[in-house]
C-alpha positions in Angstrom: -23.2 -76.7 -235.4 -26.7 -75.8 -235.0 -28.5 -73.3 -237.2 -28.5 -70.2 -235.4 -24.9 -70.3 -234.7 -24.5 -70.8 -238.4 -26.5 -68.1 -239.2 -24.5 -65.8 -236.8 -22.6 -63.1 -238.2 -18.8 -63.6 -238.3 -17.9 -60.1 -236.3 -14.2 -59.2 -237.0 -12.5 -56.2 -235.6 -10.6 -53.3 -237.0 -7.7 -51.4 -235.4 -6.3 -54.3 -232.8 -3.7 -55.0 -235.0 -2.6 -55.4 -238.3 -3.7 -57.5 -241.4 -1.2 -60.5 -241.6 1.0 -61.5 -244.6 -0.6 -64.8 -244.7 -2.8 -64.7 -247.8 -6.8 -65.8 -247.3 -8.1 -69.6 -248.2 -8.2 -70.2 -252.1 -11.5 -71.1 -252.0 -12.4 -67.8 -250.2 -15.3 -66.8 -251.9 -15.9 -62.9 -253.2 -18.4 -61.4 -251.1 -20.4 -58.1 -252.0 -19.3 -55.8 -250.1 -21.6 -52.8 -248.3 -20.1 -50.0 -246.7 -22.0 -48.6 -243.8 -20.9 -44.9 -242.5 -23.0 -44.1 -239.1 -22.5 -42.2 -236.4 -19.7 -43.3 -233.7 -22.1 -44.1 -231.0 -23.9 -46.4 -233.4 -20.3 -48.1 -234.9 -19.4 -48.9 -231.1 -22.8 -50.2 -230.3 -22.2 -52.4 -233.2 -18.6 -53.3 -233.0 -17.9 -52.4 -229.7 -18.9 -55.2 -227.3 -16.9 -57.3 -229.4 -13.3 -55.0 -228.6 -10.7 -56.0 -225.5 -12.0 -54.1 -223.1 -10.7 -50.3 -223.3 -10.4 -50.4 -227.0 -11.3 -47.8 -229.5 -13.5 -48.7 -231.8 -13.3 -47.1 -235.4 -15.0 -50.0 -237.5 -15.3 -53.8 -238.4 -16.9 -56.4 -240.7 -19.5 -58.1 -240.3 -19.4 -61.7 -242.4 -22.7 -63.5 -243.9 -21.6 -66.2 -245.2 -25.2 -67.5 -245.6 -25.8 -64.8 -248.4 -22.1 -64.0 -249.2 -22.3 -60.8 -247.9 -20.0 -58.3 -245.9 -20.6 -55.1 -243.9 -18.4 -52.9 -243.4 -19.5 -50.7 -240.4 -17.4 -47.3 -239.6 -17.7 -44.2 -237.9 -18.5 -41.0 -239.9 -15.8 -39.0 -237.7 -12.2 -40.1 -236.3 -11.8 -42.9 -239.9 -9.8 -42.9 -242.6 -9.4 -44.8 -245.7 -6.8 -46.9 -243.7 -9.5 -48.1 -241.7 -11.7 -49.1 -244.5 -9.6 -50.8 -246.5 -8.5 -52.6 -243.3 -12.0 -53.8 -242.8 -12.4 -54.5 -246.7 -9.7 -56.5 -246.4 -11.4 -58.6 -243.9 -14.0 -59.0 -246.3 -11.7 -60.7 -249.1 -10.4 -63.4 -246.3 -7.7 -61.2 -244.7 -7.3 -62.3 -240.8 -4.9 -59.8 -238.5 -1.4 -60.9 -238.1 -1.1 -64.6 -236.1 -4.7 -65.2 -236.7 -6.8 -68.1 -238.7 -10.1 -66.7 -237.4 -11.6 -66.1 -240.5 -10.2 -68.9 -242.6 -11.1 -71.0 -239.5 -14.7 -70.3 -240.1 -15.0 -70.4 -244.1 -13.8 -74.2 -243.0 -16.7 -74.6 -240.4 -19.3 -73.1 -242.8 -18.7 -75.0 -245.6 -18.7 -78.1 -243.6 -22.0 -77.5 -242.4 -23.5 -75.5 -244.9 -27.1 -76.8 -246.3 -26.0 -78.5 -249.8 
């Protein structure tokens, strides 16, 4: 994996389903969290082109595992706490229900992460 794909923020979505049962990697590592309340327009700009078509966008996290960071991007109207701690959840290694997504690419990362 080259560096810019690397350096490409792991987009996960919010409201498409549910967080699963399965819990995250044990090696997940804790990432500081930001929260990021903007205006609707701006959240589906954001998280939007990343939804199944004809979804509704409330909020999602965005993943940098480069400077173990997360942002957590919602809209100021139409969320509620469900919704962020959905998207928090994402940022302590939670994938949806069925999913591997994000423990998927903790694996990649750390395979190809500068030592």
């Amino acid at each position: 994996m080259n560096l810019p794909q690397r350096l490409f923020p792991l987009l996960v979505l919010s409201g498409c389903t549910t967080i699963g049962t399965v819990p995250p990697p044990t090696d997940w590592p804790t990432l500081a969290i930001t929260e990021r309340w903007l205006p609707k327009n701006e959240v589906e700009a954001i998280c939007g082109k990343y939804a199944p078509h004809l979804m509704t966008v409330r909020g999602c996290a965005v993943i940098h595992f480069g400077s173990m960071t997360c942002d957590v991007y919602v809209s100021r109207v139409s969320t509620d706490s469900a919704t962020v701690s959905h998207e928090r959840a994402h940022c302590a290694g939670w994938d949806h229900h069925g999913e591997t997504h994000l423990a998927d690419e903790w694996r990649k990362w750390k395979e190809t992460a500068p030592r």
